[in-house]
N, C-alpha and C positions, 0 to 999 in steps of 0.2 A: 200448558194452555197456549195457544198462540189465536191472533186474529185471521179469522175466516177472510173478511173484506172490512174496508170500511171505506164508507164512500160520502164525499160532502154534497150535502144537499143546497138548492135554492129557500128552501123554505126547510121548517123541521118537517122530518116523515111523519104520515096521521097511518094511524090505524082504519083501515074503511073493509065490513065487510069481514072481519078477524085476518086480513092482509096486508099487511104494512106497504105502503103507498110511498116512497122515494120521491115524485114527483120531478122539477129539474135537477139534474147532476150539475153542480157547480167543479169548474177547472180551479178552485182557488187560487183564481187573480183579480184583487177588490180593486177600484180604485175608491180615491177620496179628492175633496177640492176642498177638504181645510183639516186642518191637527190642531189639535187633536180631537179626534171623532171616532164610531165606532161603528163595527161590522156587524152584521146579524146574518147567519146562516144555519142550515142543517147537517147533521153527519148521521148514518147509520153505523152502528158499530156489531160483526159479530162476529161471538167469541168460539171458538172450540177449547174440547178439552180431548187431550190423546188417552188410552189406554191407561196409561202409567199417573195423568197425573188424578189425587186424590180428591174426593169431596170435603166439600168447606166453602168458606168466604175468602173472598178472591178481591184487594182493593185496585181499584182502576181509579188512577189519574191523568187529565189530559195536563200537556205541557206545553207552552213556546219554547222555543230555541232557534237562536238566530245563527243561520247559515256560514256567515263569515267572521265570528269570533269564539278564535280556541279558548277552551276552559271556562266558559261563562255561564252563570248559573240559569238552570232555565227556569222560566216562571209560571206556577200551577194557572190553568185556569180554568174556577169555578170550585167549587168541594170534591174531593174525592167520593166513588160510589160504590158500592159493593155489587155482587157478584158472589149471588150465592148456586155452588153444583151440586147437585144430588149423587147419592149412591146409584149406581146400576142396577142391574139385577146380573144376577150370577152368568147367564147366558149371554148377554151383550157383548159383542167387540167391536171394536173399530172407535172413530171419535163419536164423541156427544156434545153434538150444536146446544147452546144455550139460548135462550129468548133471545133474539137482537135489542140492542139497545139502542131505541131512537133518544137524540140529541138536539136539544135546542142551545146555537151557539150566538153569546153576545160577545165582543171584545173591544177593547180598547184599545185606540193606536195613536203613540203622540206625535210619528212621524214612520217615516218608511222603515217597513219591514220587510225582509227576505229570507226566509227559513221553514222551520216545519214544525205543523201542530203532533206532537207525541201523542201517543199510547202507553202508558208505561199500568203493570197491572204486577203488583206483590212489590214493587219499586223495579221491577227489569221493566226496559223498552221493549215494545214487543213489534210496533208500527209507526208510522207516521205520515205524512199527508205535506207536501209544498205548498207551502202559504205563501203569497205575495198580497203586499199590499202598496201601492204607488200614490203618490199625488200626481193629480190627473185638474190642470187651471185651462180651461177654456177661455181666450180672451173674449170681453163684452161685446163686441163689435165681429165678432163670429157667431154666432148660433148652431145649434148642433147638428146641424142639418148642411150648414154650409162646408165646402172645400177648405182645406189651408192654402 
């Protein structure tokens, strides 16, 4: 199995029309003006599966893991989800795309992050995505409109 794409969205993807909708592509780079506070965004995930590998249920967990600390455990976020693949039919070759998985993502951050949200599916990595998140303080006496 490996991941087709996976791409973070502004919003979760909707269904419109039996055509999954993306809407804005987020660069995953939040900011924040207070910690601890939390992000809300979308990801589309899809999966293939190659020739060789079998049908069954397949667990997919997403991960954090921060960028500049070796051997540090990373932390699930949200339940793991199945991923169930069908049998072929005798005659098929090549891979077999699976329904994408749209994603509705919340998280929590009690200070700056720099690293990457995982893919990991049977407990292998498969993908990952850079995540930043910054404190971002506007002084009072600026407004957002003004120059520095």
């Amino acid at each position: 199995m490996y991941i087709e794409s996976f791409i973070l969205t502004v919003d979760p993807p909707e269904v419109r029309g039996g055509c999954i909708s993306v809407g804005d592509v987020h660069e995953g780079v939040f900011t924040l003006n207070r910690f601890p506070d939390s992000i809300e965004s979308g990801a589309l995930l899809e999966f293939a599966l190659d020739e060789d590998d079998g049908p069954g249920t397949y667990e997919v967990q997403l991960l954090l893991e921060y960028s500049r600390l070796e051997n540090e455990p990373q932390a699930p976020v949200g339940d793991p989800f199945a991923i169930d693949a069908i049998e072929p039919s005798e005659d098929w070759w090549g891979p077999r795309l699976l329904v994408p998985q749209r994603l509705a993502l919340r998280l929590r951050f009690w200070g700056e992050f720099e690293g990457y949200l995982v893919v990991s599916v049977n407990g292998q990595e498969l993908a990952e995505k850079a995540l930043r998140v910054y404190y971002n303080d506007i002084p009072e006496h600026l407004g957002p409109d003004e120059p520095i």
